[in-house]
Backbone as CSV, one residue per row, in Angstrom:
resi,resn,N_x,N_y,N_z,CA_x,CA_y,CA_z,C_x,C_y,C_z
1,UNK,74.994,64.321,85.965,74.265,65.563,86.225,73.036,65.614,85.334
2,UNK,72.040,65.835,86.039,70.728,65.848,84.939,70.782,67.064,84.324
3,UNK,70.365,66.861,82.795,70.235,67.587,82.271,71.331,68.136,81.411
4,UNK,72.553,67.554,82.417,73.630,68.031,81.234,74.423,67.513,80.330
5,UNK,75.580,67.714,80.084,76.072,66.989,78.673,77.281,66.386,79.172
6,UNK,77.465,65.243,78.836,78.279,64.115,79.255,79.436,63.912,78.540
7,UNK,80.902,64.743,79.437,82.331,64.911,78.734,82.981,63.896,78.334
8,UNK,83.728,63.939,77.473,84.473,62.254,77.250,85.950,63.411,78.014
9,UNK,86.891,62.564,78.908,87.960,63.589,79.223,89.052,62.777,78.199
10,UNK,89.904,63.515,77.975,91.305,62.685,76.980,92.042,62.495,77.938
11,UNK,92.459,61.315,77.224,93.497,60.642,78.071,95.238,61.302,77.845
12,UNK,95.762,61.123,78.324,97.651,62.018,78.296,97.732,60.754,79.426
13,UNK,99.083,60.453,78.110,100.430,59.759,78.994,101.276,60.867,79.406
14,UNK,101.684,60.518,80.679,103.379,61.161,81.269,104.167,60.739,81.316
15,UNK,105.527,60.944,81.216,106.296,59.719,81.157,107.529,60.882,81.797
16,UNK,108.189,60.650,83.342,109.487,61.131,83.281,110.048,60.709,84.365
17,UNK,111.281,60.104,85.138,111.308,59.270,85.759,111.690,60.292,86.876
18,UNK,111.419,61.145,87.475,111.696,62.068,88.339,109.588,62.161,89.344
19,UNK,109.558,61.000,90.227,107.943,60.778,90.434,107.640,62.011,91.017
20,UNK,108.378,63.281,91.549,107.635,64.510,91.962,107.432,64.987,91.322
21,UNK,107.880,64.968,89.889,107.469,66.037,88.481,106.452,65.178,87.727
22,UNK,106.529,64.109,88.003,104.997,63.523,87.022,104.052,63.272,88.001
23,UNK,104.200,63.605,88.952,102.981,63.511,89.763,102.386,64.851,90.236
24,UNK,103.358,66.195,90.048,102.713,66.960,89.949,101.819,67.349,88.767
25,UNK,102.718,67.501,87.635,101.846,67.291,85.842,100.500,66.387,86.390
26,UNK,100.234,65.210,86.585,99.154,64.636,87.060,98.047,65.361,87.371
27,UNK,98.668,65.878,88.745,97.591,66.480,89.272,96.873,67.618,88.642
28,UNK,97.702,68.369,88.062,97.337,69.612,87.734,96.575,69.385,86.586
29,UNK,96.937,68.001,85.477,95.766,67.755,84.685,94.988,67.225,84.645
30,UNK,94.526,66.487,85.813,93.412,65.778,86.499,92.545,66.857,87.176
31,UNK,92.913,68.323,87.262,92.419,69.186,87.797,91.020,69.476,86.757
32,UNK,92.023,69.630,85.412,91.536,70.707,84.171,90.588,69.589,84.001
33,UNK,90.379,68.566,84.505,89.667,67.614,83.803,90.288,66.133,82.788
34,UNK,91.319,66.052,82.722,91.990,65.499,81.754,92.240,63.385,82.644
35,UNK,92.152,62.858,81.551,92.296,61.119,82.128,93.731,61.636,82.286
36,UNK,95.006,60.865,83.558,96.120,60.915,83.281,96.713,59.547,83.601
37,UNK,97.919,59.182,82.906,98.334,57.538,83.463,100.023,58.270,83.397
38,UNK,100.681,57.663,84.543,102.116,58.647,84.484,102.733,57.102,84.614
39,UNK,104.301,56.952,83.904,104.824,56.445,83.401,106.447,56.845,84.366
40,UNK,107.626,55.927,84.726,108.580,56.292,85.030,109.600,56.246,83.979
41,UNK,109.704,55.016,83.668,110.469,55.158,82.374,109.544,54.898,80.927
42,UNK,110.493,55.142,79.708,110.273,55.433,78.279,109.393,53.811,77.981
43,UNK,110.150,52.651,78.611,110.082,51.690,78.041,108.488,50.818,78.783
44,UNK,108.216,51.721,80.149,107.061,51.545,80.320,105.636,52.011,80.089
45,UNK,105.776,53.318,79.567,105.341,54.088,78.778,104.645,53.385,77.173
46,UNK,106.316,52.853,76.886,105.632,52.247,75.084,105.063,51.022,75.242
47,UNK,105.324,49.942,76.323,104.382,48.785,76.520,102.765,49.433,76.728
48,UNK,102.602,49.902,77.642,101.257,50.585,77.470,100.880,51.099,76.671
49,UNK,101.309,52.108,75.841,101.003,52.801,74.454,100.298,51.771,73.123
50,UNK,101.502,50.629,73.273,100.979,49.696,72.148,99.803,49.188,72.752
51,UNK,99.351,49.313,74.112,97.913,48.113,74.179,96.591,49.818,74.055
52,UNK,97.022,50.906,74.381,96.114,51.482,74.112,96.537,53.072,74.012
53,UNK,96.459,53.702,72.648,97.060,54.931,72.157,96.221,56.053,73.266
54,UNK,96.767,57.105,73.911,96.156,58.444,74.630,96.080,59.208,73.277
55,UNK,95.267,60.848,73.852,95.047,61.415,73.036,96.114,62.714,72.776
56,UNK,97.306,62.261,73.864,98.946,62.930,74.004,99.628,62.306,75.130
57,UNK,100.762,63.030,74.511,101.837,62.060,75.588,102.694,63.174,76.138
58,UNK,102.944,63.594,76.613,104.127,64.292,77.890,105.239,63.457,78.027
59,UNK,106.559,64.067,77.510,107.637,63.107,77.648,109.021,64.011,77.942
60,UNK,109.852,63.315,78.787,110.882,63.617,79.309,111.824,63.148,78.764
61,UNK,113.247,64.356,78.247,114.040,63.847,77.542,115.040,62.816,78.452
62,UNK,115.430,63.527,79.356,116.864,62.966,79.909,116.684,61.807,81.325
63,UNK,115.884,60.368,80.213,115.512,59.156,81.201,116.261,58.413,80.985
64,UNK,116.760,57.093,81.882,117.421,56.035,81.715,117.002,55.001,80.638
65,UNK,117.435,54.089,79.958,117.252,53.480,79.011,116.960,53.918,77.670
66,UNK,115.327,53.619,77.837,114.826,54.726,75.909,114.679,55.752,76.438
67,UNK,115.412,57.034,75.918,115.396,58.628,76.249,114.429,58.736,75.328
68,UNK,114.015,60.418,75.819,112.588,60.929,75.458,112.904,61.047,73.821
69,UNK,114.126,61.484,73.291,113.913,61.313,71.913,113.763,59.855,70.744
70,UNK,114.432,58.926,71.624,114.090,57.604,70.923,112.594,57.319,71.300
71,UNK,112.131,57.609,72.253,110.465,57.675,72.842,109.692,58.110,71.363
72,UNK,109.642,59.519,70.893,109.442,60.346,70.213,109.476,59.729,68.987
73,UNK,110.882,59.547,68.384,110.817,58.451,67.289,109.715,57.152,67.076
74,UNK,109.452,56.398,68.766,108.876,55.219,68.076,107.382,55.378,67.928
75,UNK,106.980,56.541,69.081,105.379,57.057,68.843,105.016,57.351,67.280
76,UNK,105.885,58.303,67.191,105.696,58.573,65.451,105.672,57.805,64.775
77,UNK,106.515,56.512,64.762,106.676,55.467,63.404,104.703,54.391,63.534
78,UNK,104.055,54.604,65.086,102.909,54.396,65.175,101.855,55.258,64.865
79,UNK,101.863,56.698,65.473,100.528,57.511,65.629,101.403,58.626,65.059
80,UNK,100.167,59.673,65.074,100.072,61.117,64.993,100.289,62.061,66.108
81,UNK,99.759,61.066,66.896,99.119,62.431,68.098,100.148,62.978,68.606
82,UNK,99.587,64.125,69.779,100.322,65.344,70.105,101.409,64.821,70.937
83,UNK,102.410,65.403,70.770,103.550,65.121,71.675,104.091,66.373,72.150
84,UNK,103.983,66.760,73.821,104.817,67.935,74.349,106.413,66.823,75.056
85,UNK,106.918,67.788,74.879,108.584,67.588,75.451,108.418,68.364,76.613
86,UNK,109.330,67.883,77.549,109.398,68.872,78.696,110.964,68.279,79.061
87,UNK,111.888,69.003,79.301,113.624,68.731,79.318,113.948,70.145,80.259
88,UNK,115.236,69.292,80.857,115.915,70.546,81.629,117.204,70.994,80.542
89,UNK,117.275,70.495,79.195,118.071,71.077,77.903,117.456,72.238,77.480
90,UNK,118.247,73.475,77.879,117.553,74.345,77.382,118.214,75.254,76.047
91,UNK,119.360,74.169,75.376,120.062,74.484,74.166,118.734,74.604,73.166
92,UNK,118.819,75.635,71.991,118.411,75.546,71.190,118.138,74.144,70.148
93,UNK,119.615,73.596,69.992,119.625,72.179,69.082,118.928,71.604,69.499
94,UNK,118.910,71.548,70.940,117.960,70.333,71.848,116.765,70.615,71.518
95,UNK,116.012,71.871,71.157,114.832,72.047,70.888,114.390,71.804,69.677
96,UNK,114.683,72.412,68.612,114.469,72.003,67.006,115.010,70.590,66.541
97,UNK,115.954,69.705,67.650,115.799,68.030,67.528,114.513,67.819,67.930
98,UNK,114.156,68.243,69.181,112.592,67.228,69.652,111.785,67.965,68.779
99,UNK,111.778,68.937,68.337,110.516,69.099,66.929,110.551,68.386,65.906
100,UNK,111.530,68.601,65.409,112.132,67.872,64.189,111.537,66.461,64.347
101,UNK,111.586,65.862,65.212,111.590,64.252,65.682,110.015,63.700,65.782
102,UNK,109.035,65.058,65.758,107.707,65.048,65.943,107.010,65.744,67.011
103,UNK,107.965,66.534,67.936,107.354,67.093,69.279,106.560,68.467,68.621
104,UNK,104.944,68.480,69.210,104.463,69.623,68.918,104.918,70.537,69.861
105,UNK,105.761,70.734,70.910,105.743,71.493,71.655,107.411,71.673,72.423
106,UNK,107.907,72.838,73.029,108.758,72.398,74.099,109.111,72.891,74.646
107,UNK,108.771,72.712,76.458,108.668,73.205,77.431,110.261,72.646,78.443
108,UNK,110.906,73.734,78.605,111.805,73.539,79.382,111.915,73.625,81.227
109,UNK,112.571,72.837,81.505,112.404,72.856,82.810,113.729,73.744,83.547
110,UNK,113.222,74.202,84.379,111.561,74.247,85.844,110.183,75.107,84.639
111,UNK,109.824,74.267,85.017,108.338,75.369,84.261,107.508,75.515,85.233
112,UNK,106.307,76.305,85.263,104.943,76.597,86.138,104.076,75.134,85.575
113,UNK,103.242,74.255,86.076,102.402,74.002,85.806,101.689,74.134,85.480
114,UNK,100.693,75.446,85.520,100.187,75.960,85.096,99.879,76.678,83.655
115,UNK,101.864,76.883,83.111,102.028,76.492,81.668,101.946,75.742,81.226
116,UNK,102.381,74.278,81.628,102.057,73.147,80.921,100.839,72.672,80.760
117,UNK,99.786,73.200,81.563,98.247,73.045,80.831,97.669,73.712,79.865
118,UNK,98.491,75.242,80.303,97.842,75.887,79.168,98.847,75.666,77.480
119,UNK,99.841,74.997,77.142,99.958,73.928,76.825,99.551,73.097,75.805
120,UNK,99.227,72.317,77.045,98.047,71.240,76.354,96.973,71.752,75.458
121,UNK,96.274,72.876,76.522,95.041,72.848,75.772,95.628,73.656,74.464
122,UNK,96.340,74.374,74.212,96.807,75.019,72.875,96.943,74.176,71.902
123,UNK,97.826,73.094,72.061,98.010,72.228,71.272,96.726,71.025,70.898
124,UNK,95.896,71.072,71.619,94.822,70.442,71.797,94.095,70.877,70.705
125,UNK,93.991,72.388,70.621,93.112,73.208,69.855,93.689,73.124,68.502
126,UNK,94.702,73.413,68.331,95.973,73.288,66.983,95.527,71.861,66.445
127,UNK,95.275,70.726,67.276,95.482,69.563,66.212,93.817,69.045,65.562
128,UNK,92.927,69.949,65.925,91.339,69.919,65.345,91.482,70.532,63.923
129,UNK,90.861,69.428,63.296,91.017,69.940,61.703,90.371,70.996,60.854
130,UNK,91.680,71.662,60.047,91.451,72.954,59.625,90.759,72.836,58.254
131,UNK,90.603,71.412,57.916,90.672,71.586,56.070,88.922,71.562,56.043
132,UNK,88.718,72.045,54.593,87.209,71.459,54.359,87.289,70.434,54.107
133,UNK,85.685,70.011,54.723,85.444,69.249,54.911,84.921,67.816,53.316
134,UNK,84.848,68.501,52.418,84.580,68.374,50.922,85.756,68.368,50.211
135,UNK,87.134,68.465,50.912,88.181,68.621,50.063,89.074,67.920,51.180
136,UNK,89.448,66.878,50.658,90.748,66.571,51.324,91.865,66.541,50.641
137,UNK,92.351,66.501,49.444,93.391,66.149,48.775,93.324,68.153,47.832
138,UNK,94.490,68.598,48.159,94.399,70.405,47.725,95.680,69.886,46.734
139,UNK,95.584,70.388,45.644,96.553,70.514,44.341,96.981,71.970,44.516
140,UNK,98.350,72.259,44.082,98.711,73.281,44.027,100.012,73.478,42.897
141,UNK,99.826,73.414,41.938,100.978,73.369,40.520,100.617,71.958,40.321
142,UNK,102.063,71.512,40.623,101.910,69.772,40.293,102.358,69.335,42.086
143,UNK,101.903,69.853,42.932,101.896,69.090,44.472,100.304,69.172,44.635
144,UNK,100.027,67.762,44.867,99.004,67.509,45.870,99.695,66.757,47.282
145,UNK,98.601,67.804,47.986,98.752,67.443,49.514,97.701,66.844,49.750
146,UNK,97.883,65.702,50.304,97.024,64.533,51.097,96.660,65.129,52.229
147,UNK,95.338,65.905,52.672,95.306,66.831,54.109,95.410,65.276,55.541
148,UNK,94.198,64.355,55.001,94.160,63.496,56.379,95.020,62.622,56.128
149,UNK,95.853,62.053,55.256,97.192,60.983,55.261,98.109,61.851,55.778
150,UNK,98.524,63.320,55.378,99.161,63.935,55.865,100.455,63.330,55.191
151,UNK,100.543,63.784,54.173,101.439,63.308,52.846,101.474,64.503,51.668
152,UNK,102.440,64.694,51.085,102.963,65.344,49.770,103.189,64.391,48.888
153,UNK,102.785,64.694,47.570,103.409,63.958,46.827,103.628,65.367,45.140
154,UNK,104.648,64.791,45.022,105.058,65.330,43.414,104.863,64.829,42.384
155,UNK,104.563,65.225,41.132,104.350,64.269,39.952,104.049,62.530,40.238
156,UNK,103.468,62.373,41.877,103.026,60.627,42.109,104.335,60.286,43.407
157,UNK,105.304,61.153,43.228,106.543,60.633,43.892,106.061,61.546,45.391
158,UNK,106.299,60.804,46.217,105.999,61.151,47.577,107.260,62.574,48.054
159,UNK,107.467,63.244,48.987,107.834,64.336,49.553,108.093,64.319,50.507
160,UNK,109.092,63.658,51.452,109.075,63.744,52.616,109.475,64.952,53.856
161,UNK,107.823,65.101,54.715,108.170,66.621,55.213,107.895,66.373,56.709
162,UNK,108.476,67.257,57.591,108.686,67.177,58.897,107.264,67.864,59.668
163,UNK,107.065,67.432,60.649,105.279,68.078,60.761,105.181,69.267,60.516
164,UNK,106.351,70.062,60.936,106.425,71.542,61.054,106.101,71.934,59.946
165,UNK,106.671,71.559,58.708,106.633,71.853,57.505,105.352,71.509,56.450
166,UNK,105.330,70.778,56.806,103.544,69.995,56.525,102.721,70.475,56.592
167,UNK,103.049,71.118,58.261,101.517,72.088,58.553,101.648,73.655,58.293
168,UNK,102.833,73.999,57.780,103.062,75.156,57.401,102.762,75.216,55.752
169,UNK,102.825,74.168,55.310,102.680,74.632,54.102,101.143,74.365,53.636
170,UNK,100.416,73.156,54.509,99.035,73.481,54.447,98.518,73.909,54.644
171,UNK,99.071,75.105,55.657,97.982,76.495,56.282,98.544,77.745,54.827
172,UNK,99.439,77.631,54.462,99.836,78.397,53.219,99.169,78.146,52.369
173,UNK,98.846,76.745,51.423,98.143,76.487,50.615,96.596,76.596,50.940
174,UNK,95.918,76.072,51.872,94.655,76.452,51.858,94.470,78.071,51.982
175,UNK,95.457,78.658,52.244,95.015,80.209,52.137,95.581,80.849,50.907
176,UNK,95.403,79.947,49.532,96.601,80.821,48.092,96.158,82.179,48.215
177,UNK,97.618,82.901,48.050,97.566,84.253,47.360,97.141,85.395,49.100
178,UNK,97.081,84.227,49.618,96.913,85.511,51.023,98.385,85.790,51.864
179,UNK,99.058,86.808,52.237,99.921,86.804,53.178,99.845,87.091,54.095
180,UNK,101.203,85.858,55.143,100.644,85.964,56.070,102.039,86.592,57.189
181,UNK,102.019,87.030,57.939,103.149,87.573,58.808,104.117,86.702,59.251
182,UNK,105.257,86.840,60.088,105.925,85.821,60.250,104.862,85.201,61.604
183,UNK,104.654,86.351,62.597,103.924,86.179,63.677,102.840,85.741,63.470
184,UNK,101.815,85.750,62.761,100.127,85.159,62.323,100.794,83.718,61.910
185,UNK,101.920,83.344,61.239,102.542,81.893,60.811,102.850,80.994,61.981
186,UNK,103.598,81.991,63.231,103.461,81.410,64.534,102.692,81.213,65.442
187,UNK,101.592,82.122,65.047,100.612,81.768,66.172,99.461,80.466,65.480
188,UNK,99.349,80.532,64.443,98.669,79.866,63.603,99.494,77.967,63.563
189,UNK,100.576,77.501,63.143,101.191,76.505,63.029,102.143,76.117,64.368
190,UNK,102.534,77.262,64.589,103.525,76.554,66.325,102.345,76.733,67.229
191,UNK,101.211,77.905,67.493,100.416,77.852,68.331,100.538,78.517,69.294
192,UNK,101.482,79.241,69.636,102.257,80.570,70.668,103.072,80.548,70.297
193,UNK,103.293,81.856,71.417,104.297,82.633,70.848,106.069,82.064,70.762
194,UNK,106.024,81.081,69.828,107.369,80.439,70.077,108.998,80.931,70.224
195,UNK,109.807,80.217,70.746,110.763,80.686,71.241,111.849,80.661,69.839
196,UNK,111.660,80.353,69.263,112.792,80.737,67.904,112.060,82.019,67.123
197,UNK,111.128,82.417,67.505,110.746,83.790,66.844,110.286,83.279,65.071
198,UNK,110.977,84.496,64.412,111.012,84.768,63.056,111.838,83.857,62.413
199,UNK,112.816,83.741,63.224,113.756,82.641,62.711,113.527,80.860,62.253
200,UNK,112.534,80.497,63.376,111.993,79.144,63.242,110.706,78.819,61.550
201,UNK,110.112,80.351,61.530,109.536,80.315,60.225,110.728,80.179,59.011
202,UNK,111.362,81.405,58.867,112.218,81.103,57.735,113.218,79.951,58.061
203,UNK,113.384,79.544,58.716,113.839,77.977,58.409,113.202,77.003,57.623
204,UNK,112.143,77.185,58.269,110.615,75.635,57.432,110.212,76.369,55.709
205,UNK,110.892,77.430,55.757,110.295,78.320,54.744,111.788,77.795,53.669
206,UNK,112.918,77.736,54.057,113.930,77.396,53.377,114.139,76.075,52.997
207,UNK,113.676,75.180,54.219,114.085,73.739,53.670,112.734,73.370,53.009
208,UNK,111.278,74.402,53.075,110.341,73.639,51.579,110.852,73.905,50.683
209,UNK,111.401,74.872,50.076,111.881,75.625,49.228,112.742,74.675,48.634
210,UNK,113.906,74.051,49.552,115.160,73.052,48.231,114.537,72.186,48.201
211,UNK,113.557,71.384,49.176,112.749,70.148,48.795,112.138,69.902,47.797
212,UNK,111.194,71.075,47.505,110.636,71.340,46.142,111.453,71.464,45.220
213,UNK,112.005,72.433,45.032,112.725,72.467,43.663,114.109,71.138,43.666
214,UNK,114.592,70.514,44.375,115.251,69.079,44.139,113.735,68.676,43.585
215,UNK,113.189,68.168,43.900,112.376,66.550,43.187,111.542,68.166,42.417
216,UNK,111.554,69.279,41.418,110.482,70.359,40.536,109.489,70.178,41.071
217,UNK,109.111,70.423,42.188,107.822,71.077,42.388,107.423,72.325,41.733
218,UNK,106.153,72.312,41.321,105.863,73.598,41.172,104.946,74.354,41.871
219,UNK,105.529,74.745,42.825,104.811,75.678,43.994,105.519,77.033,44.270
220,UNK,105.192,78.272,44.147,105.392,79.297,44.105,105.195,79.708,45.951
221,UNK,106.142,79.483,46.494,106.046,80.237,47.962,107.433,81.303,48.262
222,UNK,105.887,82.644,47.894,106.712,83.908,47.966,107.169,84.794,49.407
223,UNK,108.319,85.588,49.323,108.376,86.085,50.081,107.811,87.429,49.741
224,UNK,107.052,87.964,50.893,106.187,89.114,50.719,107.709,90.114,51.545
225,UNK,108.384,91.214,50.885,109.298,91.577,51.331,108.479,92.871,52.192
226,UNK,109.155,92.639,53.705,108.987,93.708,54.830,107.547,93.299,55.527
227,UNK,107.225,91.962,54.791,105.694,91.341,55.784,105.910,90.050,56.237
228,UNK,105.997,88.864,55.257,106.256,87.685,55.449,106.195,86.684,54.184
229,UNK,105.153,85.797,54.475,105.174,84.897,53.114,103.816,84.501,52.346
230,UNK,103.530,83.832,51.082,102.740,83.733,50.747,102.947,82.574,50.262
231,UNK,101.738,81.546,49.204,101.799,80.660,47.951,100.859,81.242,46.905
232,UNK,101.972,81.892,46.227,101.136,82.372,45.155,100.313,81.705,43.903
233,UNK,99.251,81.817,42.955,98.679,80.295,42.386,99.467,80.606,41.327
């Protein structure tokens, strides 16, 4: 088009071996604009992945061979990028496993299509970086957080934290001394309005809490009583 500005579209893998449900996902994100390559099973999915990483992946838990959570596992032990779940498990465990495991997202089935784009683009928006740009490494007592390794470490000794927790405690720390609601914590780090509520915060809020104090951290993350939480300096 003359004159105008020339989109790069991102690429998204699909991966679910049910071809009327990844070929609808397809379409609908080939609509919004989006590259799509759809996948039947897990294991055809990760041969392609290793010759060339997308900029997310769409994955289905309950496939033959590598299921969507061993999927999940091996993306992570490679990349970062965004990972939505989409499962007809609509147990809770089933959900805080595929987070836990690295899923930014999780969409249970039957869903609208139309959610699963809007979706994407949420999570799309969520993974553009929040830190300054002059500061990558934020100290806070004796924890420095590595913002682009995306690492903790304690007195030199590393911290091992689950994304959820990572990015909760770096949206805490770059904001010291501000509090923030349980809801501004969810819309801010899960990205909508998520389905564990209040509850999914004070979880990530409990297991930083023994992490730190097992290996002495010294990080002060308060509870603001009848609002939510803070990191106080």
């Amino acid at each position: 088009m003359p004159g105008g500005k020339k989109t790069v579209s991102r690429l998204i893998y699909v991966v679910d071996d049910e071809a009327n449900i990844r070929n609808l996902i397809q379409a609908y994100l080939k609509k919004e604009g989006y590259e799509v390559e759809v996948f039947g099973s897990g294991e055809e999915m990760l041969a392609k992945f290793n010759e060339q990483k997308p900029h997310m992946c769409i994955i289905d838990i309950m496939m033959p061979g590598i299921d969507g959570y061993e999927l999940c596992r091996k993306i992570r032990d490679k990349s970062d990028i965004p990972i939505i779940i989409v499962s007809a498990r609509d147990e809770e465990l089933d959900k805080i496993l595929g987070l836990e495991l690295g899923g930014d997202d999780y969409l249970t089935k039957p869903f609208s299509p139309r959610e699963l784009v809007t979706r994407v683009k949420t999570v799309f928006r969520r993974v553009r970086p929040v830190q300054p740009k002059e500061r990558q490494i934020l100290t806070v007592g004796n924890v420095n957080i590595f913002i682009d390794e995306r690492r903790v470490e304690v007195n030199g000794v590393e911290v091992e934290l689950t994304t959820k927790e990572f990015d909760l405690l770096c949206h805490l720390c770059l904001n010291k001394n501000k509090a923030f609601t349980r809801d501004e914590l969810l819309n801010k780090v899960w990205g909508y309005d998520y389905y564990g509520r209040s509850r999914a915060v004070d979880d990530v809020i409990k297991r930083l809490r023994k992490k730190f104090r097992d290996c002495n951290g010294k990080i002060n993350i308060k509870t603001v009583w009848g609002y939510g939480y803070k990191v106080e300096e």
